[in-house]
C-alpha positions in Angstrom: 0.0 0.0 0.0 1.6 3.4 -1.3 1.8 6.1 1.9 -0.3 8.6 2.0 1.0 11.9 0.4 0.6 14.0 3.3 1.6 11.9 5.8 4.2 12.8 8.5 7.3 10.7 9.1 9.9 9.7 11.6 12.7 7.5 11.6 12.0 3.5 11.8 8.3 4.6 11.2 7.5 1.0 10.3 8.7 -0.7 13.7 6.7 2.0 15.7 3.5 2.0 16.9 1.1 5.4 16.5 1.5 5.7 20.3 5.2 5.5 19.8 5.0 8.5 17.1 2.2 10.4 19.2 4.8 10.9 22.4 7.3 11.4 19.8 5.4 14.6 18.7 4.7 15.4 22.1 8.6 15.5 22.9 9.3 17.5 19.9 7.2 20.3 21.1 8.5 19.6 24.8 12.4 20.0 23.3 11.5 23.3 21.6 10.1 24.4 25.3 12.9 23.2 27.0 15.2 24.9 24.5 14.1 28.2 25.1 13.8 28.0 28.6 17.3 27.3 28.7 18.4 29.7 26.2 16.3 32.8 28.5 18.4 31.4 31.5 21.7 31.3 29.3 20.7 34.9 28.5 20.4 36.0 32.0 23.4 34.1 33.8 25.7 35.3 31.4 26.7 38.9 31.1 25.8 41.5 33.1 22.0 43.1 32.4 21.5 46.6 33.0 18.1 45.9 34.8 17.1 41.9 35.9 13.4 41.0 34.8 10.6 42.2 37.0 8.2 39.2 36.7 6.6 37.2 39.7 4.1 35.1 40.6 0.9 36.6 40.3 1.6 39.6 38.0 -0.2 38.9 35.1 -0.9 42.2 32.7 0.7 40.1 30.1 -1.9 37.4 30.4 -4.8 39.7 29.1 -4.0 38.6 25.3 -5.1 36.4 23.1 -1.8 34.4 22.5 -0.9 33.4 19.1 0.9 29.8 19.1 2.1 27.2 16.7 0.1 23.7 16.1 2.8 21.9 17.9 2.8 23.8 21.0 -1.6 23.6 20.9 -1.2 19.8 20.9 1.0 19.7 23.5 -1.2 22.2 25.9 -4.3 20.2 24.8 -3.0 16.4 25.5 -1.6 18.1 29.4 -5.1 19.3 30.1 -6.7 16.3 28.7 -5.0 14.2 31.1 -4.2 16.6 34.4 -7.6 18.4 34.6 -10.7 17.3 35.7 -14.0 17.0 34.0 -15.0 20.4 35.6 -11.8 21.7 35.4 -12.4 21.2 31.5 -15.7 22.6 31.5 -14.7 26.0 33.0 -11.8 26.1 29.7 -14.3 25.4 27.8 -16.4 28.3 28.9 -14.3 30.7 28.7 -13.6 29.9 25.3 -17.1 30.5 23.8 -17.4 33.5 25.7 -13.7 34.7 24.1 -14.7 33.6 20.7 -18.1 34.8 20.6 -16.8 38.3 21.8 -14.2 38.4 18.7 -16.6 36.9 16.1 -16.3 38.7 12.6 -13.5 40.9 14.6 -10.5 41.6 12.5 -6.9 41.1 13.7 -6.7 44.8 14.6 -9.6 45.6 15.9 -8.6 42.4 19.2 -5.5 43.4 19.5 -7.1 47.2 20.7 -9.5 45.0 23.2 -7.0 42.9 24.4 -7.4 44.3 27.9 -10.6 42.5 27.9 -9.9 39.3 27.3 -7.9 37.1 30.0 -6.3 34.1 28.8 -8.4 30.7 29.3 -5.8 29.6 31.3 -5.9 32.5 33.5 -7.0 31.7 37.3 -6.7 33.7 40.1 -3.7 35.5 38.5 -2.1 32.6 37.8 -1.5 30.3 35.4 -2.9 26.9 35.3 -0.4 25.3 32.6 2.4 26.8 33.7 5.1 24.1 33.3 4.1 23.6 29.3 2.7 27.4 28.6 3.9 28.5 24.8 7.0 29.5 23.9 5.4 33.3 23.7 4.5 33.1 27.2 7.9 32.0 28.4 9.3 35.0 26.4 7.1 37.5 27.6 9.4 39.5 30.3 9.4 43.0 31.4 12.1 44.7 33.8 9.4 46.8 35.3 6.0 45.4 36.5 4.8 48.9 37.6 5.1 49.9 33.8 3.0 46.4 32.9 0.5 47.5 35.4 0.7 51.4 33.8 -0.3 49.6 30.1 -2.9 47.6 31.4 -4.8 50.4 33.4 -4.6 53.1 31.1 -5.1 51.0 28.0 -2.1 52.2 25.8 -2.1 50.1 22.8 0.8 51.7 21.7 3.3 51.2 24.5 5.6 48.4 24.3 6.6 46.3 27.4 10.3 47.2 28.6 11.5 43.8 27.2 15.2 42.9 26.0 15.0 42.3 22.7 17.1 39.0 23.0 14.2 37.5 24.6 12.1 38.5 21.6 15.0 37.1 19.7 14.6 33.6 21.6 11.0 34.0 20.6 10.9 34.2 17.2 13.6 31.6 16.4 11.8 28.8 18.5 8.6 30.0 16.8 10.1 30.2 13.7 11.9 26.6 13.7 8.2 25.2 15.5 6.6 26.4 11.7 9.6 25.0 9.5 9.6 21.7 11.5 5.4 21.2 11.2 5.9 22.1 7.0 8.9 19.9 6.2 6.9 16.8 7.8 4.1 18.0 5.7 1.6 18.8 9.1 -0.5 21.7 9.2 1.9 24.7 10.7 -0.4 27.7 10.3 -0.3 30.1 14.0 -3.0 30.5 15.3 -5.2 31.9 19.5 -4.4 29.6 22.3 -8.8 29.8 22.6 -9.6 28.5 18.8 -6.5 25.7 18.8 -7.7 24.2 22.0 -11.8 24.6 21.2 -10.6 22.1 17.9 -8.0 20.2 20.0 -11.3 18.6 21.9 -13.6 18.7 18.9 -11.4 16.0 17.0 -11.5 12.8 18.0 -7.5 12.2 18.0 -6.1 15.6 17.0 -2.6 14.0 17.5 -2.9 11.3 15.4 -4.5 13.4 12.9 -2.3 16.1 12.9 0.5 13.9 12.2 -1.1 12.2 9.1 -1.7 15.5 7.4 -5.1 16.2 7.8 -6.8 19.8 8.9 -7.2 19.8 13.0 -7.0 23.3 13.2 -10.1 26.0 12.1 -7.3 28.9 11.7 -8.9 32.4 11.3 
């Protein structure tokens, strides 16, 4: 039987088992995490920084976004809550989500990015975050050297202002990101980015998103 065209491939794919190729996904979006979490602390051992990063536990102006991610990373979050939180854990996800996605129907790109203030991430509970150990790689990223100028944003709505961020960190962003996209595409799996709130809506409508993801087909319902 000739393989599908659009199917996605590993090493010694014939003596694997789909479980086997499902974790192997799984690590390949846990790698790229790990990477940049060690390239940020490489970053701020080495060298001296004019200011050291401002963020604790429980600040969370940053977390008013809709986060923009890639497939990889979505499967990853989904298959974590899947197994770690309970059924009405789920439920209260998946509440937030229709209330998100119903406020930004027919919205363009611009036009959420000015509300952005109003809409807290689904993961977002009591000022913390509930998938902390495998957030995105945009989350991990997201630094400031001054909370009080976070706060100052948030409060007085300035879409303009830019978080006082070192632009190394965006750098570490954008090349895990980046490398996430070309990764997905050269094994012939859907790598379009798209909100945290639509990738894991789809990531619970499918049936087995990991599995079907890998063989080519369309999980996602990208804007």
């Amino acid at each position: 039987m000739s393989r599908p065209k659009n199917r996605c491939t590993w090493p010694n794919e014939s003596k694997t088992t789909m479980k086997d190729v499902n974790i192997k996904a799984l690590e390949m979006a846990e790698e790229a995490l790990n990477h940049t979490d060690h390239a940020i602390q490489k970053f701020l051992t080495t060298g001296s920084l004019p200011e050291p990063l401002d963020c604790k536990p429980g600040c969370h102006y940053c977390c008013f976004n809709l986060p923009v991610v890639t497939p990889l990373e979505t499967l990853f979050m989904g298959y974590h809550v899947d197994l770690f939180f309970m059924d009405h854990e789920k439920q209260k996800i998946f509440d937030r989500i229709e209330r998100i996605l119903s406020r930004i129907k027919g919205m363009r790109t611009y036009e959420i990015v000015m509300m952005r203030h109003e809409l807290p991430c689904i993961f977002l509970e009591d000022g913390m975050c509930t998938i902390y150990s495998v957030r995105p790689v945009v989350c991990r990223t997201c630094s400031s050297t001054s909370a009080e100028h976070c706060k100052m944003i948030f409060e007085t709505r300035n879409h303009r202002a830019r978080l006082r961020c070192y632009q190394r960190m965006r750098e570490i962003f954008q090349t895990v990101q980046t490398d996430l996209v070309h990764r997905s595409q050269e094994m012939g799996c859907q790598s379009d980015l798209l909100y945290v709130a639509e990738g894991i809506r789809d990531y619970f409508k499918h049936r087995r998103p990991i599995e079907a993801w890998l063989e080519g087909d369309v999980v996602f319902n990208i804007r």
